[in-house]
C-alpha positions as CSV (number, residue, x, y, z in Angstrom):
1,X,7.9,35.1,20.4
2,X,9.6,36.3,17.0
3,X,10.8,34.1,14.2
4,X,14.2,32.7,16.3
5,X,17.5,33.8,13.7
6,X,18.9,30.5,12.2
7,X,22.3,30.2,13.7
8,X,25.7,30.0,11.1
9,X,25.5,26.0,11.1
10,X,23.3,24.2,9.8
11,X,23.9,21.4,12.2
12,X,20.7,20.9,14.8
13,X,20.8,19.9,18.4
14,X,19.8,17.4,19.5
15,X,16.8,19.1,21.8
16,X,16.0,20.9,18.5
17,X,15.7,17.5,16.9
18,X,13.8,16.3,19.6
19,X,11.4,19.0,20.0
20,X,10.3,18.9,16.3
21,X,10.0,15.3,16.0
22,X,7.3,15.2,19.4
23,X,5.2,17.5,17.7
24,X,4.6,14.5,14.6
25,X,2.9,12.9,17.7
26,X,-0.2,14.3,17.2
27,X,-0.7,13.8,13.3
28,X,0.6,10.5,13.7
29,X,-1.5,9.3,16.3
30,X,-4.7,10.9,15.4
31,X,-5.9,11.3,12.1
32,X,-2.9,8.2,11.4
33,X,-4.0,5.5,13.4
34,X,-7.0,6.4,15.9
35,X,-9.1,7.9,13.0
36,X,-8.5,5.1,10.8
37,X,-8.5,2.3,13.4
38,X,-11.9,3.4,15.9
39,X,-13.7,6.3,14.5
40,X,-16.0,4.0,12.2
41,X,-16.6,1.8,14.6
42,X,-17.2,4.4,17.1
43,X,-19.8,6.2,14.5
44,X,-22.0,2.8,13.7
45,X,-21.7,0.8,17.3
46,X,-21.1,3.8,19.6
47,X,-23.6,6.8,18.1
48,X,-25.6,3.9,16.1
49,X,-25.3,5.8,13.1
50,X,-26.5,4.0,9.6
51,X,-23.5,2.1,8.3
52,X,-24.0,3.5,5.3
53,X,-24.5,7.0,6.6
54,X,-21.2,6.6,8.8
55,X,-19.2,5.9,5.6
56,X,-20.6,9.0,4.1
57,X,-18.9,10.8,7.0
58,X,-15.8,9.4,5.9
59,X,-15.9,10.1,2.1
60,X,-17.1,13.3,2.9
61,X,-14.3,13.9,4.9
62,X,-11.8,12.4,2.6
63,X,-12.9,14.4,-0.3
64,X,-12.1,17.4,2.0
65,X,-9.0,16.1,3.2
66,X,-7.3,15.5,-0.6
67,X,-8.4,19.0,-1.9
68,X,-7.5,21.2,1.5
69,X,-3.5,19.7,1.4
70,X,-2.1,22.0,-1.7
71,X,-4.5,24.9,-0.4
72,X,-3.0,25.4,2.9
73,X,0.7,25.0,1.1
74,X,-0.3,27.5,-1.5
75,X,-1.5,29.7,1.8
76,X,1.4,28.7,4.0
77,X,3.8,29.9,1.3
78,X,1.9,33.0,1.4
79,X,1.7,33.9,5.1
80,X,3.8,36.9,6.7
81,X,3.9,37.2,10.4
82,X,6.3,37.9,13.4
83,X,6.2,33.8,14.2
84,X,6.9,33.0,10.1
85,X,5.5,31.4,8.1
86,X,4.9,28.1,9.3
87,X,5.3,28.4,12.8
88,X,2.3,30.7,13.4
89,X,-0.2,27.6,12.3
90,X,1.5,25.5,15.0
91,X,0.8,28.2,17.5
92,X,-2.6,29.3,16.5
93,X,-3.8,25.4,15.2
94,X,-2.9,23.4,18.1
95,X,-5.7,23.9,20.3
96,X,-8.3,23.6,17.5
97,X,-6.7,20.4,16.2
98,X,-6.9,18.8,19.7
99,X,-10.2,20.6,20.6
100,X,-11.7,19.3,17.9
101,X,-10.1,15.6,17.9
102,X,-12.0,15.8,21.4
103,X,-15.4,16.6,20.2
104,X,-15.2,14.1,17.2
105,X,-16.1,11.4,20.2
106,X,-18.5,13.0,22.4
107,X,-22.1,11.5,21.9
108,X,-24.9,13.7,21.1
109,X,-28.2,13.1,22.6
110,X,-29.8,13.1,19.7
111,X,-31.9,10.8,17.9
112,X,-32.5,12.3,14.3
113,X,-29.9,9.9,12.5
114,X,-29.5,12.8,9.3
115,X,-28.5,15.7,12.5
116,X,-26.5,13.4,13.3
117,X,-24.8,12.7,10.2
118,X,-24.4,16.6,9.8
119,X,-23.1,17.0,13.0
120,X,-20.3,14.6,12.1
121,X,-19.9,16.0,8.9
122,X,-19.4,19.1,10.1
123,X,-17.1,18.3,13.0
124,X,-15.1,16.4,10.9
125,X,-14.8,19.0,8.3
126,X,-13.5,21.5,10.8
127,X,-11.2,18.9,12.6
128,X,-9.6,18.2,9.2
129,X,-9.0,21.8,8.5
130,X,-7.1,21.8,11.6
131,X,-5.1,18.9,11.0
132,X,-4.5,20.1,7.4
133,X,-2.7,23.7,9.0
134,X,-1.0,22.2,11.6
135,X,0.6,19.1,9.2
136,X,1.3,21.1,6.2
137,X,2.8,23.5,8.3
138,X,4.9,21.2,10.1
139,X,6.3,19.3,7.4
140,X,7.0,22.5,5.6
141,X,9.4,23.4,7.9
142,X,12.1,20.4,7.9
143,X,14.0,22.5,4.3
144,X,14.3,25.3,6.4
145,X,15.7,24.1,9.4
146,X,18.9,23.0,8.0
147,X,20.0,23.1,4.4
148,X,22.3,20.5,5.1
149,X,22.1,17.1,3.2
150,X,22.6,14.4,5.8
151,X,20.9,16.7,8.7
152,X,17.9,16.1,6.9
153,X,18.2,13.1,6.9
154,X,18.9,12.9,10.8
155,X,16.0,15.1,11.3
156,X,13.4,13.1,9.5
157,X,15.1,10.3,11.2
158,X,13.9,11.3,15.0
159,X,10.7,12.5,13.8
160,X,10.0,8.8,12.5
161,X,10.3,7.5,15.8
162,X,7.7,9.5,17.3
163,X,5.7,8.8,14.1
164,X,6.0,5.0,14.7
165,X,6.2,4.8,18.0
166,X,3.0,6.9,18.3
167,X,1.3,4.4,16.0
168,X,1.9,1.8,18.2
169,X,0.8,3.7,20.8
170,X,-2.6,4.7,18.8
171,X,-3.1,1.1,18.6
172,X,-2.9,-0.2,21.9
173,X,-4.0,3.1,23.9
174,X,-7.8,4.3,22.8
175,X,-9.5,1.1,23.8
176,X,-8.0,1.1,27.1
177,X,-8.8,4.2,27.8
178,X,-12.3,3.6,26.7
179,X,-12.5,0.6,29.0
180,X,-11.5,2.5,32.3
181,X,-15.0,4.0,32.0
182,X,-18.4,3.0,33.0
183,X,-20.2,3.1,29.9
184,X,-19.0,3.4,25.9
185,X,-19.9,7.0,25.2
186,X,-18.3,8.6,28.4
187,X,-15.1,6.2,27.7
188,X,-14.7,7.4,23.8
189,X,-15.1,10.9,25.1
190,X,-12.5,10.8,27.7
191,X,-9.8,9.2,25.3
192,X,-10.7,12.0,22.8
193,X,-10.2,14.6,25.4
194,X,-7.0,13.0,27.1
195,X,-5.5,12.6,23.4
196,X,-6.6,15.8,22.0
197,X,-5.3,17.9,25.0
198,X,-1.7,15.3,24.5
199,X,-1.8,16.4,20.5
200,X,-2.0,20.0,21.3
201,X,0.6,20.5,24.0
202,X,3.2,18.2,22.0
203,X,2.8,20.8,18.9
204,X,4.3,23.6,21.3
205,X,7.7,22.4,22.0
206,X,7.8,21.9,17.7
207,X,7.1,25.6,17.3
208,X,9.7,26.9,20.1
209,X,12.6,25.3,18.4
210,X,11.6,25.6,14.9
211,X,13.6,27.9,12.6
212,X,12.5,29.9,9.9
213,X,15.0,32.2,7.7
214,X,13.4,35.5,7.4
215,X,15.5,36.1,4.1
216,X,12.6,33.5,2.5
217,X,10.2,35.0,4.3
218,X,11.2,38.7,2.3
219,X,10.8,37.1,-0.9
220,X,7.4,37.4,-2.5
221,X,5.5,34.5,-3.7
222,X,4.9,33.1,-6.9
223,X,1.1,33.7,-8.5
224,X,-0.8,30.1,-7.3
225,X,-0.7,28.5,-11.2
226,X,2.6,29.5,-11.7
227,X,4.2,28.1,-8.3
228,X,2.1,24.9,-8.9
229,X,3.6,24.6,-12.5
230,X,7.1,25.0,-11.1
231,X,6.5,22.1,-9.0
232,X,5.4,19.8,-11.4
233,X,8.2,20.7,-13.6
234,X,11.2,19.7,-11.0
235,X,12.5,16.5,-12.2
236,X,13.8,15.6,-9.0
237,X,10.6,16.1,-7.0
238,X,8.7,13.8,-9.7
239,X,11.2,11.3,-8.7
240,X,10.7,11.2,-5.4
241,X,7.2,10.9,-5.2
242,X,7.5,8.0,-7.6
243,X,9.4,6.4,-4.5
244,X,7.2,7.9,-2.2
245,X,4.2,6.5,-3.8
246,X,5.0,3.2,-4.8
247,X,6.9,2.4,-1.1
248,X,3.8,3.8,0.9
249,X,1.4,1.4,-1.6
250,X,3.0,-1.2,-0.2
251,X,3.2,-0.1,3.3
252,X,-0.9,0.7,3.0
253,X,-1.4,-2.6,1.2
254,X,0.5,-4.4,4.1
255,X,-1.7,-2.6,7.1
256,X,-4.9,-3.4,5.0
257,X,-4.8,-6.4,3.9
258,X,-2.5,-8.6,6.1
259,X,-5.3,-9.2,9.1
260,X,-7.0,-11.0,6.0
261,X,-4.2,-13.0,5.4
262,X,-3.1,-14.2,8.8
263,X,-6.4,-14.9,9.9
264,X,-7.6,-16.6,6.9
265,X,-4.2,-18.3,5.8
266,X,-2.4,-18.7,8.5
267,X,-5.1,-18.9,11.1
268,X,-4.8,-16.5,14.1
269,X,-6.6,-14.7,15.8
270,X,-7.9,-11.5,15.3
271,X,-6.4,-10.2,18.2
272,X,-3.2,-12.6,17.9
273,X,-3.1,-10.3,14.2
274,X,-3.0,-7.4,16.0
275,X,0.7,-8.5,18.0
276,X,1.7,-9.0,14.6
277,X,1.1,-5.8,13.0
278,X,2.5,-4.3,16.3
279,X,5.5,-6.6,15.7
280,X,6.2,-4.9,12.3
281,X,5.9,-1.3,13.7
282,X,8.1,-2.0,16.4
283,X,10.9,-4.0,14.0
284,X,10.6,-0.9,12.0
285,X,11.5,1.5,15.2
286,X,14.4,-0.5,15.6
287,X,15.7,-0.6,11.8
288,X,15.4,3.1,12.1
289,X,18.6,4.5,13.2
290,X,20.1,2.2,11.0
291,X,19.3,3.5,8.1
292,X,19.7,6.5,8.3
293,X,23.2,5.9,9.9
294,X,23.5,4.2,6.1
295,X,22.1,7.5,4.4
296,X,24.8,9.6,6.3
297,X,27.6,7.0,4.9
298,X,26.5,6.5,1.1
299,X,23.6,8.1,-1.2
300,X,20.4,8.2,0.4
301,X,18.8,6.6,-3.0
302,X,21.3,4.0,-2.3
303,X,19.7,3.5,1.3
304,X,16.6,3.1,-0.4
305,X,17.2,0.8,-3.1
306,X,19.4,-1.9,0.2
307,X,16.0,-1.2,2.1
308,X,13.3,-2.3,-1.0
309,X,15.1,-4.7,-2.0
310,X,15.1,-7.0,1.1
311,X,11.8,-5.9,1.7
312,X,10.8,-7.1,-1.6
313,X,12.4,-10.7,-1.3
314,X,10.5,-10.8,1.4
315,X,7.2,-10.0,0.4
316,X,7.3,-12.8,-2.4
317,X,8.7,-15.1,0.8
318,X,5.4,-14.4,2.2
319,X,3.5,-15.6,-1.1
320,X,5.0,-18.8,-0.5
321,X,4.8,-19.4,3.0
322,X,2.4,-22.9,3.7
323,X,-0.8,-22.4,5.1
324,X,-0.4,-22.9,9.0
325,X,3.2,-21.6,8.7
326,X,2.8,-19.1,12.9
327,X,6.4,-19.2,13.5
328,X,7.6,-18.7,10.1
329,X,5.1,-15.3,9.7
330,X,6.9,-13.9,13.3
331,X,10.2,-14.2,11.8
332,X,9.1,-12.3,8.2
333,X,6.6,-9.7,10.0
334,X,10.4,-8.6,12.2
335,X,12.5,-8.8,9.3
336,X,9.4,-6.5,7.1
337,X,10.1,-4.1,9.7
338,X,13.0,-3.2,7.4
339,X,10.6,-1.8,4.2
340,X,8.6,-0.1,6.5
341,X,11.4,1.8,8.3
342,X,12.8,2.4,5.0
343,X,9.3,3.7,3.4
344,X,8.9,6.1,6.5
345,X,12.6,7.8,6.4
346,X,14.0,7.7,2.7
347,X,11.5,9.3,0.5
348,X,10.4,11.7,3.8
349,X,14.4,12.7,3.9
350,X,14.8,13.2,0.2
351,X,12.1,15.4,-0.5
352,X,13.4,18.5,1.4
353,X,16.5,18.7,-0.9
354,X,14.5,19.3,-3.8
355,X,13.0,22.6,-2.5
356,X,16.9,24.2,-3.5
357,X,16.0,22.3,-7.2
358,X,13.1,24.7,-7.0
359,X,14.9,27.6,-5.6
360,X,17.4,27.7,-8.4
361,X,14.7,27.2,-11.2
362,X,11.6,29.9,-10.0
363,X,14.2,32.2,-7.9
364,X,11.2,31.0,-5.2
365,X,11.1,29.3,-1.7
366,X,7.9,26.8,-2.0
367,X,7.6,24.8,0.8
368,X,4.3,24.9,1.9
369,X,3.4,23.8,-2.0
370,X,5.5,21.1,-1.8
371,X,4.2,19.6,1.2
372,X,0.4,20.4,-0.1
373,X,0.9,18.7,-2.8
374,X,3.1,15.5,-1.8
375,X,0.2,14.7,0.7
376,X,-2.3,15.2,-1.5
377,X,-1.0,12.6,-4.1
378,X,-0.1,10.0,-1.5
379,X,-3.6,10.2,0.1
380,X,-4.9,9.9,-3.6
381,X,-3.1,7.2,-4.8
382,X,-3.7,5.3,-1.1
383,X,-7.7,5.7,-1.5
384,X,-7.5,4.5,-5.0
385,X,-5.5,1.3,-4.0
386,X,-7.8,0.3,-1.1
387,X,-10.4,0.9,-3.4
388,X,-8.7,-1.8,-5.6
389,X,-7.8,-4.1,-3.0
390,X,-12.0,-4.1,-1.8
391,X,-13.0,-5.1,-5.3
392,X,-10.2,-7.4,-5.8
393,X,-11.0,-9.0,-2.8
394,X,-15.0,-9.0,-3.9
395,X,-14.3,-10.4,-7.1
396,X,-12.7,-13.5,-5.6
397,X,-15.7,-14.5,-3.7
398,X,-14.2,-13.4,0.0
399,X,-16.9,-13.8,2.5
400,X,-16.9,-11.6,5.5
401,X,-16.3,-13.8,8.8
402,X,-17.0,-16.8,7.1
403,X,-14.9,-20.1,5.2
404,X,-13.8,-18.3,2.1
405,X,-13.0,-20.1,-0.8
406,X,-9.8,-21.1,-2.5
407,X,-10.0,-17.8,-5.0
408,X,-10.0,-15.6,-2.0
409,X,-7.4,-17.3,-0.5
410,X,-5.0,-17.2,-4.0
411,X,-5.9,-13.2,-3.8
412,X,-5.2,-12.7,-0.3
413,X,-1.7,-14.4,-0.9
414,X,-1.5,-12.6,-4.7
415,X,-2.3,-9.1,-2.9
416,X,0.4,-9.9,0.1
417,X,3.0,-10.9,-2.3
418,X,3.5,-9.9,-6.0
419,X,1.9,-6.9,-6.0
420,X,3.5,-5.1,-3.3
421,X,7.1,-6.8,-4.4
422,X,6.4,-5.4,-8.0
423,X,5.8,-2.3,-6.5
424,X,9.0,-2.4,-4.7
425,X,10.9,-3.0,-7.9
426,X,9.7,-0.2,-10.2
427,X,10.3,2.0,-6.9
428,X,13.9,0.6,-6.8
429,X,14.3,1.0,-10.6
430,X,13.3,4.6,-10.6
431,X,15.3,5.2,-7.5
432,X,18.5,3.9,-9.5
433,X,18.0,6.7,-12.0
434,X,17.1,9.8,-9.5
435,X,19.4,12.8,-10.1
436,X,20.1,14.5,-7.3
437,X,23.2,13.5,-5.1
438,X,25.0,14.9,-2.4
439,X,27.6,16.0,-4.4
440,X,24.7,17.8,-7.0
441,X,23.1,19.0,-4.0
442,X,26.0,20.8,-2.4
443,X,26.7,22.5,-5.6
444,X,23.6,24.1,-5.8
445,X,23.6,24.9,-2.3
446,X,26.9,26.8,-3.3
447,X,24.9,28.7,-6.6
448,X,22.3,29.9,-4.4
449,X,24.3,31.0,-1.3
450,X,26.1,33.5,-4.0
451,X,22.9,34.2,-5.6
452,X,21.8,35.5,-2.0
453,X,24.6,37.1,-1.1
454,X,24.5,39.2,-5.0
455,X,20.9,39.8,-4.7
């Protein structure tokens, strides 16, 4: 199947919208929630592996993931086939992303806990390369599909829900899977199989009604140094990442450290957490088509600036909240929902329209790049905060599964609160200043299409 001719609008279907979006389930799900939710777990209580040794594995494959993102966008820019581009790592990656999400959870017999550690070095290694082609790829793809402002916006809009809605389903699904079977091992390997045959398949209907414009594809690519330095040069791409950054802190602060605080402070359950977090996701599916209904109507930054703000009244409202407080917490973890849906669609919808910013200034199209290197700064600046919150949350005294002390307490509530808020208000400062509006956006749209047609 050839690279399919974009048609004269730039207006998607609605099965063309749908069909890109299903194939986010996969990246979503996986390396997004099951990876960072079981795969530890499953490394020290399922294979027995060293604690120690099993977070090796991890930062191993970390340090992988952060420097393979702006190499497969620097390659992706650089690819010529009959499928494009992009599309031609959906076709070709998809069975080695879900193969090897399956063999990340089958057992070896082995008892030699240092083959074992290379074994899962290894596996994850190559399952990370996968995931890297396939999701650069992927994302790459949403500023060629449509040029058009708000359709972007739409776009980014449906693939959220599958991204969210995945989560939850990441969540709820692995363990239940696992429990269907007779023993551990065999259960973690079925899930691993039934979800890595599910994240393959769901990549194909994302590559049949993608669109690539072969007059990109004709244009030769920048040398690597150069295209890089043209990225970090476009005003309006710093900008967004600033957003992009400082919402997802929060958003990463929130998963990580708010088990702490309703277990600790408010005094659930573990499990009872868990319905909360799952609360939050689901308020956030619901906020979704909202705001991007209120993107299409007035400035997207102004979208995101209504969004952070509540969310950030809210997160000092949770500094305050009285120890005991259930009900209260059930009302704030719905109403948070409206950050988080913000977080996932804004900063996701505004990116693409900086690629034209590009266009205009190198006379290139960098896609793959920009996606390379926007994942690679969010994964870097998310290890660095966890990092952070581990020794902030060291320093106070916390004691694991135990009564902790009033200085953990006062950091649990500091971390859930101020910082996130103050996050949320430099992101809504910077937003207030970005530069690129619909108006700016269609005029360059305008320079460039008679560029094109001169050339």
């Amino acid at each position: 199947m050839e690279t399919p001719k974009p048609p004269a609008t730039e207006k998607l279907s609605l099965w063309t919208k749908i069909g890109y979006a299903i194939g986010d389930f996969g990246p979503a799900v996986g390396p997004g929630t099951i990876i960072p939710f079981f795969f530890l777990f499953f490394l020290t209580d399922v294979v027995r592996l060293n604690p120690s040794l099993a977070g090796l594995v991890l930062l191993i494959g970390k340090i992988w993931d952060a420097v393979n993102d702006p190499l497969f966008g620097l390659l992706s820019d650089r690819t010529r086939t009959r499928w494009g581009r992009r599309r031609v790592y959906l076709l070709f990656g998809a069975i080695p992303f879900g193969l090897s999400f399956f063999l990340l959870w089958v057992t070896p017999p082995w008892q030699d806990p240092f083959l074992l550690f290379a074994y899962f070095v290894v596996l994850y290694i190559i399952f990370d390369t996968a995931f890297t082609a396939v999701g650069v790829a992927y994302h790459a793809l949403i500023p060629e599909m449509t040029l058009d402002y708000d359709e972007r916006t739409s776009l980014v809009g449906y693939q959220m829900i599958v991204s969210i809605g995945g989560g939850l389903l990441g969540a709820i699904l692995p363990l239940m899977i696992v429990g269907l079977f007779p023993t551990k091992p065999i259960g973690y390997a079925a899930m691993g199989a039934i979800m890595g045959a599910s994240f393959a398949l769901l990549l194909f209907p994302a590559f049949a009604v993608a669109r690539e414009r072969k007059e990109f594809q004709a244009r030769a690519a920048l040398p690597s140094l150069e295209s890089l330095r043209y990225v970090l040069r476009n005003r309006a791409f710093r900008y967004v990442m600033g957003l992009d950054i400082l919402s997802w802190l929060a958003v990463d602060i929130l998963s990580a450290v708010f088990i702490y605080y309703l277990k600790y402070w408010i005094g659930m359950s573990e499990s009872t957490a868990s319905l909360v977090l799952g609360v939050i996701l689901g308020s956030a599916l619901l906020f979704l088509p909202l705001f991007v209904k209120l993107a299409n109507r007035i400035e997207k930054k102004w979208s995101f600036v209504a969004g952070m703000s509540t969310w950030a009244l809210i997160q000092m409202t949770i500094f305050f909240v009285p120890q005991g407080a259930t009900t209260l917490i059930w009302i704030l973890a719905a109403l948070v929902g409206i950050g988080v849906s913000t977080a996932h669609v804004m900063p996701s919808s505004m990116r693409p329209d900086v690629l034209e910013v590009d266009e205009l200034d190198s006379g290139s199209r960098q896609e793959g790049v920009y996606a390379g290197v926007a994942v690679f700064i969010r994964k870097l600046s998310t290890s660095l905060a966890l990092f952070l919150i581990g020794v902030i949350l060291d320093w106070s005294g916390y004691v694991p599964q135990g009564v902790q002390p009033e200085s953990a307490l006062w950091a649990m509530r500091l971390i859930m609160g101020p910082i996130p808020a103050t996050l949320l208000v430099i992101a809504i400062i910077i937003a207030c200043f970005y530069p690129l509006t619909r108006e700016k956006h269609k005029a360059i749209r305008e320079e460039l299409k008679h560029g094109r047609s001169g050339a």
